[in-house]
VOROPA-502173 format. One line per 5 residues: number of its first residue (from 1); their letters; for each residue x, y, z of N, C-alpha, C. Coordinates in nm, 3 decimals. Layout:
! VOROPA-502173
NUM	a	X,Y,Z,X,Y,Z,X,Y,Z  ...
! end
This chain:
! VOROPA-502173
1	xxxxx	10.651,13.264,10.539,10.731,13.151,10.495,10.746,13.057,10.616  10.746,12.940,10.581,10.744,12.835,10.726,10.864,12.792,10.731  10.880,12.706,10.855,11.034,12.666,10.890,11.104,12.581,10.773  11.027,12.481,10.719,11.065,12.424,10.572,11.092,12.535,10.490  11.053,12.612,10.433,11.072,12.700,10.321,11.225,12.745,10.365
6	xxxxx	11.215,12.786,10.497,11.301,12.921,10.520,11.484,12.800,10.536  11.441,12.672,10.594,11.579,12.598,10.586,11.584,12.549,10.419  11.504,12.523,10.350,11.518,12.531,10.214,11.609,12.619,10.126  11.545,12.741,10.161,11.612,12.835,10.121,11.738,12.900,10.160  11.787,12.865,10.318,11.895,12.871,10.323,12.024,12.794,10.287
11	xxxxx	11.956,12.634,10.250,12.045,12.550,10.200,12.076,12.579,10.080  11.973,12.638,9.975,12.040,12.697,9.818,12.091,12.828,9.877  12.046,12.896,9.944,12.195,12.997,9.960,12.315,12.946,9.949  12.325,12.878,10.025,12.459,12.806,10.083,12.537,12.752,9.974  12.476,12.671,9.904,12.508,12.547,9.837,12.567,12.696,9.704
16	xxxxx	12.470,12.769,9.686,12.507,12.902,9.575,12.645,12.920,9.648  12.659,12.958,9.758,12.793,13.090,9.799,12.903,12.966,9.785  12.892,12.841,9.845,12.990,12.725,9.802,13.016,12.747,9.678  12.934,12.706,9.574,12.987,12.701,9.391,13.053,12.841,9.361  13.045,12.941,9.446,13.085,13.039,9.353,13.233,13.058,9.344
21	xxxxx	13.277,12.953,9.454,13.445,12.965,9.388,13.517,12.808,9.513  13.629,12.839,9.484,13.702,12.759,9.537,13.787,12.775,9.650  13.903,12.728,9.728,13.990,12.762,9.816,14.079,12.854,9.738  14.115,12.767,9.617,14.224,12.881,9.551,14.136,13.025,9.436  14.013,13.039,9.453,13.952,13.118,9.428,13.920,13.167,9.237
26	xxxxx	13.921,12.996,9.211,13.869,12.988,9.065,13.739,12.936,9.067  13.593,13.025,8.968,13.501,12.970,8.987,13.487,12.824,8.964  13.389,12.810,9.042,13.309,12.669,9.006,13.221,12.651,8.926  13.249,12.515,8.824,13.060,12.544,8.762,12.990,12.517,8.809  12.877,12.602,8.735,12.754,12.635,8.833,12.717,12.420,8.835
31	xxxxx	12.635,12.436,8.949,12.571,12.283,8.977,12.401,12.282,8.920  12.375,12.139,8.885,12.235,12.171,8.854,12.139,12.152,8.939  12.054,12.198,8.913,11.927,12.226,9.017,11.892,12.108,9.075  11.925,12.066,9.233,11.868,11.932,9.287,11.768,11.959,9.369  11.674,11.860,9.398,11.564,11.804,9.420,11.556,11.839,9.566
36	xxxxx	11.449,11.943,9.607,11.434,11.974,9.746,11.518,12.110,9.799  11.592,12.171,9.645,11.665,12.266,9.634,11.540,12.388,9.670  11.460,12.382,9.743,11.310,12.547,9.734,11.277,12.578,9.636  11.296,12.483,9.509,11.242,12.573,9.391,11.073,12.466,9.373  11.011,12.527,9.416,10.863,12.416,9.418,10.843,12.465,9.253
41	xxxxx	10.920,12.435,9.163,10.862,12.432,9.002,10.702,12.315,8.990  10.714,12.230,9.086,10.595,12.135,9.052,10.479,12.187,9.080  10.473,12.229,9.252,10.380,12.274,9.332,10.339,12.391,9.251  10.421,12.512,9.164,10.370,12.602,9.105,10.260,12.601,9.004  10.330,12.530,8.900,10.236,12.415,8.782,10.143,12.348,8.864
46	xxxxx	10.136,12.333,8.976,10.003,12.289,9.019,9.908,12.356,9.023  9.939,12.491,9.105,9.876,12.557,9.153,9.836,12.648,9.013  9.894,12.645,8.896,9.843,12.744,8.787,9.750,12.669,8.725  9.713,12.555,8.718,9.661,12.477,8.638,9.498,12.450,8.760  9.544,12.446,8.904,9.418,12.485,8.993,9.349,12.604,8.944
51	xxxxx	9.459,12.701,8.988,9.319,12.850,8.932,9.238,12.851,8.784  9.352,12.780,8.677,9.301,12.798,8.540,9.149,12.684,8.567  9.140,12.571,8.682,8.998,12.494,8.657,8.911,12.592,8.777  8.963,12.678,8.846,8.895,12.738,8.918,8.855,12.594,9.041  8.925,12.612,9.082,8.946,12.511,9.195,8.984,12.554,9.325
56	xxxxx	8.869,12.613,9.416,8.912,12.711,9.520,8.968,12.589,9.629  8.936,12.506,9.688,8.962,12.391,9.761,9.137,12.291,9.751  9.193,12.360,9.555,9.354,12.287,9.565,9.357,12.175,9.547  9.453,12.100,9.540,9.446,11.919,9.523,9.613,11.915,9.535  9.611,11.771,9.490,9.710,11.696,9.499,9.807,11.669,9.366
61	xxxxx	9.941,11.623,9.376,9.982,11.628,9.271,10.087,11.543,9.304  10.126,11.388,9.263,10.259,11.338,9.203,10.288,11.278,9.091  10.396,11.258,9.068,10.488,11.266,8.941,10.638,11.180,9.007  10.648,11.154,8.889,10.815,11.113,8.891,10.823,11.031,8.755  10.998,10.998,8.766,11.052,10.983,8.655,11.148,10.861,8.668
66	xxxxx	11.135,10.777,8.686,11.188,10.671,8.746,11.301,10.553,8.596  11.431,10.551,8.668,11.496,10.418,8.578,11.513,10.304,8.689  11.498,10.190,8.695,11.474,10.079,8.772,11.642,10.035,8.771  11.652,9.913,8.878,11.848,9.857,8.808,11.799,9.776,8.695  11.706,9.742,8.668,11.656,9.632,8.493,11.631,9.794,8.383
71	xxxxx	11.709,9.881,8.460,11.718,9.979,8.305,11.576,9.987,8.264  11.459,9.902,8.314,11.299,10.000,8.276,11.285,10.157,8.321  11.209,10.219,8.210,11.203,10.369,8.271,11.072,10.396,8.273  11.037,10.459,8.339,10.882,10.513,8.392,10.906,10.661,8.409  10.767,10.731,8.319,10.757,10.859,8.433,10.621,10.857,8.394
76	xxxxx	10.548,10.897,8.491,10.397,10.910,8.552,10.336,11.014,8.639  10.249,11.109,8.619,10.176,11.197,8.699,10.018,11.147,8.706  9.973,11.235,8.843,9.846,11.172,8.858,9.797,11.288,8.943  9.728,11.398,8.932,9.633,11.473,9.001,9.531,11.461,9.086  9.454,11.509,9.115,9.374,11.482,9.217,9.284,11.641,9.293
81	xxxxx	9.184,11.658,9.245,9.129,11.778,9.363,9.058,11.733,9.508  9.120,11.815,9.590,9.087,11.830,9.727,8.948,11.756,9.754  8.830,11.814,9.658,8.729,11.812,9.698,8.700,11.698,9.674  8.706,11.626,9.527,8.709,11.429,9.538,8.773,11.415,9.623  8.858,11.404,9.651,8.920,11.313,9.793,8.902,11.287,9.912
86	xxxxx	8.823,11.447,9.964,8.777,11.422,10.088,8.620,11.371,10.067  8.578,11.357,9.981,8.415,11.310,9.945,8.412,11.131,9.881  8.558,11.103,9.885,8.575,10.940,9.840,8.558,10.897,9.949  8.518,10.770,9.947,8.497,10.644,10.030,8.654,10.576,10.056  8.711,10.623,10.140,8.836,10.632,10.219,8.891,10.428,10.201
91	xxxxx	8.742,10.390,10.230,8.738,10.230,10.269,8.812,10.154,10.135  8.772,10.221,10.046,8.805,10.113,9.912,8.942,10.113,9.879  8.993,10.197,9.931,9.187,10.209,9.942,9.253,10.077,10.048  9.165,10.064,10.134,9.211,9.949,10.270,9.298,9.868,10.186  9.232,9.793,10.092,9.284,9.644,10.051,9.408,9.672,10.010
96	xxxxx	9.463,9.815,9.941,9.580,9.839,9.855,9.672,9.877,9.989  9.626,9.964,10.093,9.732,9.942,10.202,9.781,9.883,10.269  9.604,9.773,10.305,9.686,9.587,10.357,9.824,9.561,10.298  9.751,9.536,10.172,9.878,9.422,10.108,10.040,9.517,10.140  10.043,9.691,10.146,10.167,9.727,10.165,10.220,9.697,10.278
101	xxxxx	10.124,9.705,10.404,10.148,9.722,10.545,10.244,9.578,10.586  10.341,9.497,10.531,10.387,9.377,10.584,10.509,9.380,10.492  10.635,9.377,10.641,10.759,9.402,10.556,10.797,9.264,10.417  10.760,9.166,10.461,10.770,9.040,10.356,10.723,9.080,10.200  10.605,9.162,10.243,10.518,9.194,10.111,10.613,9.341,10.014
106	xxxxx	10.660,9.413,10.135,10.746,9.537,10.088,10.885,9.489,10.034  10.938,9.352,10.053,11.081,9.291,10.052,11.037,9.248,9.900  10.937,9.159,9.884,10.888,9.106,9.766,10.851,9.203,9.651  10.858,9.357,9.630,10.788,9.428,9.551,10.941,9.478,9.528  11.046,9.513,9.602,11.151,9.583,9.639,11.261,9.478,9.546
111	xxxxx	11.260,9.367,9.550,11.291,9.242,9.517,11.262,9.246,9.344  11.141,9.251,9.299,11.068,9.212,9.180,11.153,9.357,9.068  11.115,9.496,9.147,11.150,9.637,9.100,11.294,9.596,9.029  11.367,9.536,9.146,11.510,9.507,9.124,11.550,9.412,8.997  11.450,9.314,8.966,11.486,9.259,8.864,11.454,9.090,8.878
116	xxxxx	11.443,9.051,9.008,11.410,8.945,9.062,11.257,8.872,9.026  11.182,8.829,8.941,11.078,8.819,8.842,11.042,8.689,8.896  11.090,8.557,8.898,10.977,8.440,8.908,11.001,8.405,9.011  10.890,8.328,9.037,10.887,8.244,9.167,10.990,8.192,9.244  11.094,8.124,9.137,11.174,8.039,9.197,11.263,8.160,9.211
121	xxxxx	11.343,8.216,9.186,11.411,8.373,9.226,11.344,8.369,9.363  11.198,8.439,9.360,11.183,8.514,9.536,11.183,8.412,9.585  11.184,8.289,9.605,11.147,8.177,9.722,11.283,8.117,9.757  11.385,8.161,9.653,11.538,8.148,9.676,11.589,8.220,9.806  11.515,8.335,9.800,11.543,8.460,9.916,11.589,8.430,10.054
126	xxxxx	11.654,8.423,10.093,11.663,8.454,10.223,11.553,8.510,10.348  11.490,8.472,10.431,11.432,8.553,10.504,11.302,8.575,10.488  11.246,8.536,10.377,11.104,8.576,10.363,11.018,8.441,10.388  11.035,8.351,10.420,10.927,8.256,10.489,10.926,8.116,10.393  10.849,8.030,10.418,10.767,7.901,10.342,10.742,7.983,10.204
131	xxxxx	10.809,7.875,10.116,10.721,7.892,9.933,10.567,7.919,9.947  10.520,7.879,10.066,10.376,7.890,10.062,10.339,8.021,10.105  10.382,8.065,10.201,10.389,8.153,10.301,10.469,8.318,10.144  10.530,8.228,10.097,10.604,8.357,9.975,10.452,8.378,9.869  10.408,8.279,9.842,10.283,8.262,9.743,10.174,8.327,9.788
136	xxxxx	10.131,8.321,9.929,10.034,8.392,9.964,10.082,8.543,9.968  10.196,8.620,10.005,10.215,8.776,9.984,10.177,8.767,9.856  10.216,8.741,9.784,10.229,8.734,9.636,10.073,8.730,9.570  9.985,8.638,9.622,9.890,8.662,9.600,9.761,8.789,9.622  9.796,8.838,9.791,9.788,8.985,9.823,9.851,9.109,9.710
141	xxxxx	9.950,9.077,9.702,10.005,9.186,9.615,9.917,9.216,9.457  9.893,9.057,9.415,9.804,9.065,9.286,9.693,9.141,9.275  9.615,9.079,9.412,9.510,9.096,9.395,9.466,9.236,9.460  9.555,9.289,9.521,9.536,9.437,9.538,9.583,9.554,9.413  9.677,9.494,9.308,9.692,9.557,9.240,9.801,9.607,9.194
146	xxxxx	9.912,9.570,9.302,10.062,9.612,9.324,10.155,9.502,9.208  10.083,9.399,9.203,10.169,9.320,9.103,10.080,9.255,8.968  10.168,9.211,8.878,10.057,9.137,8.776,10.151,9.027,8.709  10.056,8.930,8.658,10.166,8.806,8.661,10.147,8.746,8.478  10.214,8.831,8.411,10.215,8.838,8.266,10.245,8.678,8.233
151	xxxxx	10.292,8.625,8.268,10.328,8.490,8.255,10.312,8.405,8.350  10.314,8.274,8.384,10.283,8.170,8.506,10.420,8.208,8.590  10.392,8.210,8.674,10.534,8.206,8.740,10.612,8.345,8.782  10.565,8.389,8.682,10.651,8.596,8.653,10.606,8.656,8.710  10.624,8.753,8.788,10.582,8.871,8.810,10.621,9.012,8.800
156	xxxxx	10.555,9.097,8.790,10.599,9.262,8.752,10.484,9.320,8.814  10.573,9.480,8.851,10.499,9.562,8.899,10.427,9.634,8.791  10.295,9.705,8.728,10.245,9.724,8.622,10.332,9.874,8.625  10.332,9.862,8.514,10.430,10.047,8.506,10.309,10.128,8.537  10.209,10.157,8.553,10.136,10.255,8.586,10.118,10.245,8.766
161	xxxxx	10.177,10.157,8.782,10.232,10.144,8.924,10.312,10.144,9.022  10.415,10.198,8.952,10.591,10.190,8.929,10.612,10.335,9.040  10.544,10.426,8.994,10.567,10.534,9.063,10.482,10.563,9.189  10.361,10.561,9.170,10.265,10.574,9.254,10.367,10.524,9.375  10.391,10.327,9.359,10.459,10.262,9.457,10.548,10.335,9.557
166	xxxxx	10.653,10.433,9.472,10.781,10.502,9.494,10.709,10.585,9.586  10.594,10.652,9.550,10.521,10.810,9.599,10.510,10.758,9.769  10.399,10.632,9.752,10.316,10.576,9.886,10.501,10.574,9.981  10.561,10.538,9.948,10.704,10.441,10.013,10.768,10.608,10.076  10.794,10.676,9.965,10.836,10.845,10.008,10.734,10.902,10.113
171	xxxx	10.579,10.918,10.116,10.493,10.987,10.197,10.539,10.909,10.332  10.539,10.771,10.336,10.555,10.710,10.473,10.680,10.714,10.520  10.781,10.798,10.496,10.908,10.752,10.565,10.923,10.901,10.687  10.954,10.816,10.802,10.964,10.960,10.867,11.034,11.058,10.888
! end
């Protein structure tokens, strides 16, 4: 078991011997199962659904379940084996990490998620540059894939992009 597992697991100890009662020594109800609690339920279902394709090499796996503050809800999974991934052409991803790699461009997606939709909204913003200078992220973002512009003026993140977004934003934080 590695140092993650083993502080994992001592935090649901813990968090268990806490609920099981109080100062004045009436139980607690039980709490529900949170996120990062050692129970890898995902990673397991991964890994059963690897052996069932006979997949000695393993892969990848995210998911989530997302409500936005505009009350949109998303949930999305997306797999992946080991062996495509390390045999993809690494290069054709560049353009989709450009457009993330620039906090203006991350303010503008962060912005849109929130509920903030046309032009005149983000260029209202505070802090993010020239209308022109807002138009060109904006145009990066399109054309990499991160945004789509259902109407003149509008923009939205495509829901099949909603999570992925969340995934890339979670892997990079340190």
């Amino acid at each position: 078991m590695d140092l993650e597992e083993r502080v994992a697991e001592l935090e649901r100890r813990l968090a268990a011997l806490e609920s099981a009662g109080t100062a004045e020594g009436t139980p607690k109800a039980p709490s529900a199962p949170q996120l990062g609690d050692g129970r890898f339920w995902a990673l397991e279902g991964l890994k059963e659904q690897l052996a069932e394709a006979e997949a000695p090499d393993g892969g990848v796996l995210f998911t989530g379940a997302v409500r936005l503050p505009t009350q949109e809800h998303y949930e999305w999974q997306y797999g992946a084996l080991t062996e495509g991934l390390l045999e993809a052409d690494w290069a054709e991803t560049a353009e989709s990490f450009t457009a993330l790699g620039h906090e203006v461009r991350l303010r503008l997606l962060r912005e849109i998620l929130g509920g903030r939709r046309t032009a005149a909204e983000l260029t209202e913003l505070e802090g993010l540059g020239t209308t022109g200078q807002i138009y060109h992220h904006l145009r990066l973002l399109t054309g990499a894939g991160w945004l789509h512009t259902p109407s003149r003026g509008r923009y939205e993140v495509p829901g099949t992009r909603v999570v992925p977004l969340l995934v890339v934003l979670t892997a990079a934080r340190p």
